[in-house]
N, C-alpha and C positions, 0 to 999 in steps of 0.2 A: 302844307306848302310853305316855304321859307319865301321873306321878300328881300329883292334882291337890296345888297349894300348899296350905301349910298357913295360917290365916289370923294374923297379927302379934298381939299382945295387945295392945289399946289403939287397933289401928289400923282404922278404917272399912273396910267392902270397898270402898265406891266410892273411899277415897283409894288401895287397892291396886291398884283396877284402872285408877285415873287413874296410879299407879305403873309398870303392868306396859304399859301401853298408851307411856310416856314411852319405857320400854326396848325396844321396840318399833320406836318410831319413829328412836329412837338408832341401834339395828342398820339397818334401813333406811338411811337418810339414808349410813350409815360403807360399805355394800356396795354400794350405787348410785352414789355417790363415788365409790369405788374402780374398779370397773369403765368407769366413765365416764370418770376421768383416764386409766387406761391405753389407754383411746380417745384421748385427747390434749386432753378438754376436763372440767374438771370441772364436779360435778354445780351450783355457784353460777357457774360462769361459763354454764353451758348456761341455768339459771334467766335472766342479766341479759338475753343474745343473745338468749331467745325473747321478752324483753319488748321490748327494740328491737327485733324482727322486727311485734310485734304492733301495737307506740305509733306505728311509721317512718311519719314522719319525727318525730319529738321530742326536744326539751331535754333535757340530761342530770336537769335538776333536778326532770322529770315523770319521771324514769325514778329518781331519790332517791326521789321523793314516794312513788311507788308500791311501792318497795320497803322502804319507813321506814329507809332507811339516807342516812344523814351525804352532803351532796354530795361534799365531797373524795374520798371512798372509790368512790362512782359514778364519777369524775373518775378517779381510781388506777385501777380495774378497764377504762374506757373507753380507758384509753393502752395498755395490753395488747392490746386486743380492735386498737387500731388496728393497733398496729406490728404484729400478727401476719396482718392485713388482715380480719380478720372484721366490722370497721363503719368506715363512713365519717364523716366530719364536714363538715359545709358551713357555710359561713356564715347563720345566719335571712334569710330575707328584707326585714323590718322592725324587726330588732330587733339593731341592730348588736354588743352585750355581746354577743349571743345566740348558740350554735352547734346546729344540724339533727345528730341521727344517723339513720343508715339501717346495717340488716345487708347487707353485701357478698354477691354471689353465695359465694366462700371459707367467709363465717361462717355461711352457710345450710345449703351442702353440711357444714360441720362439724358443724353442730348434728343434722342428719338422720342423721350417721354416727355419731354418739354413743348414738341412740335404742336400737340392737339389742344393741350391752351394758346398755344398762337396760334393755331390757326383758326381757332373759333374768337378770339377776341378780332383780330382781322376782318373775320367774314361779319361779326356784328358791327362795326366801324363801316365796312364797305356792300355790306347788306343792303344801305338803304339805296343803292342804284342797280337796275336791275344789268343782265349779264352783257347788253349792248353798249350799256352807257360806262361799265366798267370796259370794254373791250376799247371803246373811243378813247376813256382817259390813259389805258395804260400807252396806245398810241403815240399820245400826244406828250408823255413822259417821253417815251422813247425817242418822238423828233426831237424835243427840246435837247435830250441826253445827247444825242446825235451831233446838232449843230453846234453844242458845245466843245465838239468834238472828243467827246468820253466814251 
């Protein structure tokens, strides 16, 4: 049994637990990554490939928009994704500047093969609350996402 923190002098609970919830999501993010690249994809290249799986066929510059990142860097991450064959590029149909991606059969089956190290690094992370006290926190996710109006 963990005891509980003690609270900061000066400091809000809600900013410790906007705190405690940041570090949280840091360990997450650093253990789903990890497991994910030793699958051979990591966890922000698994993020771009399931959204060209989801956008296919679209512009790389709907696949920037949507991830608020710089086109260049979509463009950097898509020559990767190519050379390693997990997306294709075509030329637009009417829109000659323009280039089509779609995820490769390769970048599908990679993505899919990635899934069962996140999901077992996940489930060891949120293993240690049993399936009620997971069903309350994702709740309480949701109101919070809610009231933020997201």
């Amino acid at each position: 049994m963990t005891t509980p923190r003690k609270s900061t002098p000066g400091k809000s609970t809600t900013v410790e637990l906007a705190d405690a919830f940041l570090a949280l999501h840091h360990l997450v993010r650093k253990r789903v990554d990890a497991a994910m690249t030793a699958a051979g994809l990591s966890l922000s290249q698994a993020k771009l490939l399931a959204l060209v799986a989801r956008l296919a066929p679209c512009r790389p510059s709907d696949i920037a928009t949507q991830m608020g990142y710089a086109p260049r860097t979509v463009t950097t991450a898509l020559d990767a994704m190519e050379e390693s064959g997990w997306i294709e590029r075509s030329p637009h149909p009417t829109d000659r500047r323009a280039q089509l991606v779609v995820i490769t059969s390769a970048g599908q089956a990679k993505l899919d093969e990635v899934q069962g190290p996140k999901r077992r690094a996940v489930e060891q992370l949120f293993g240690v609350l049993d399936a009620d006290a997971q069903k309350k926190l994702r709740e309480l996710m949701d109101r919070v996402r809610e009231g933020a109006g997201d």
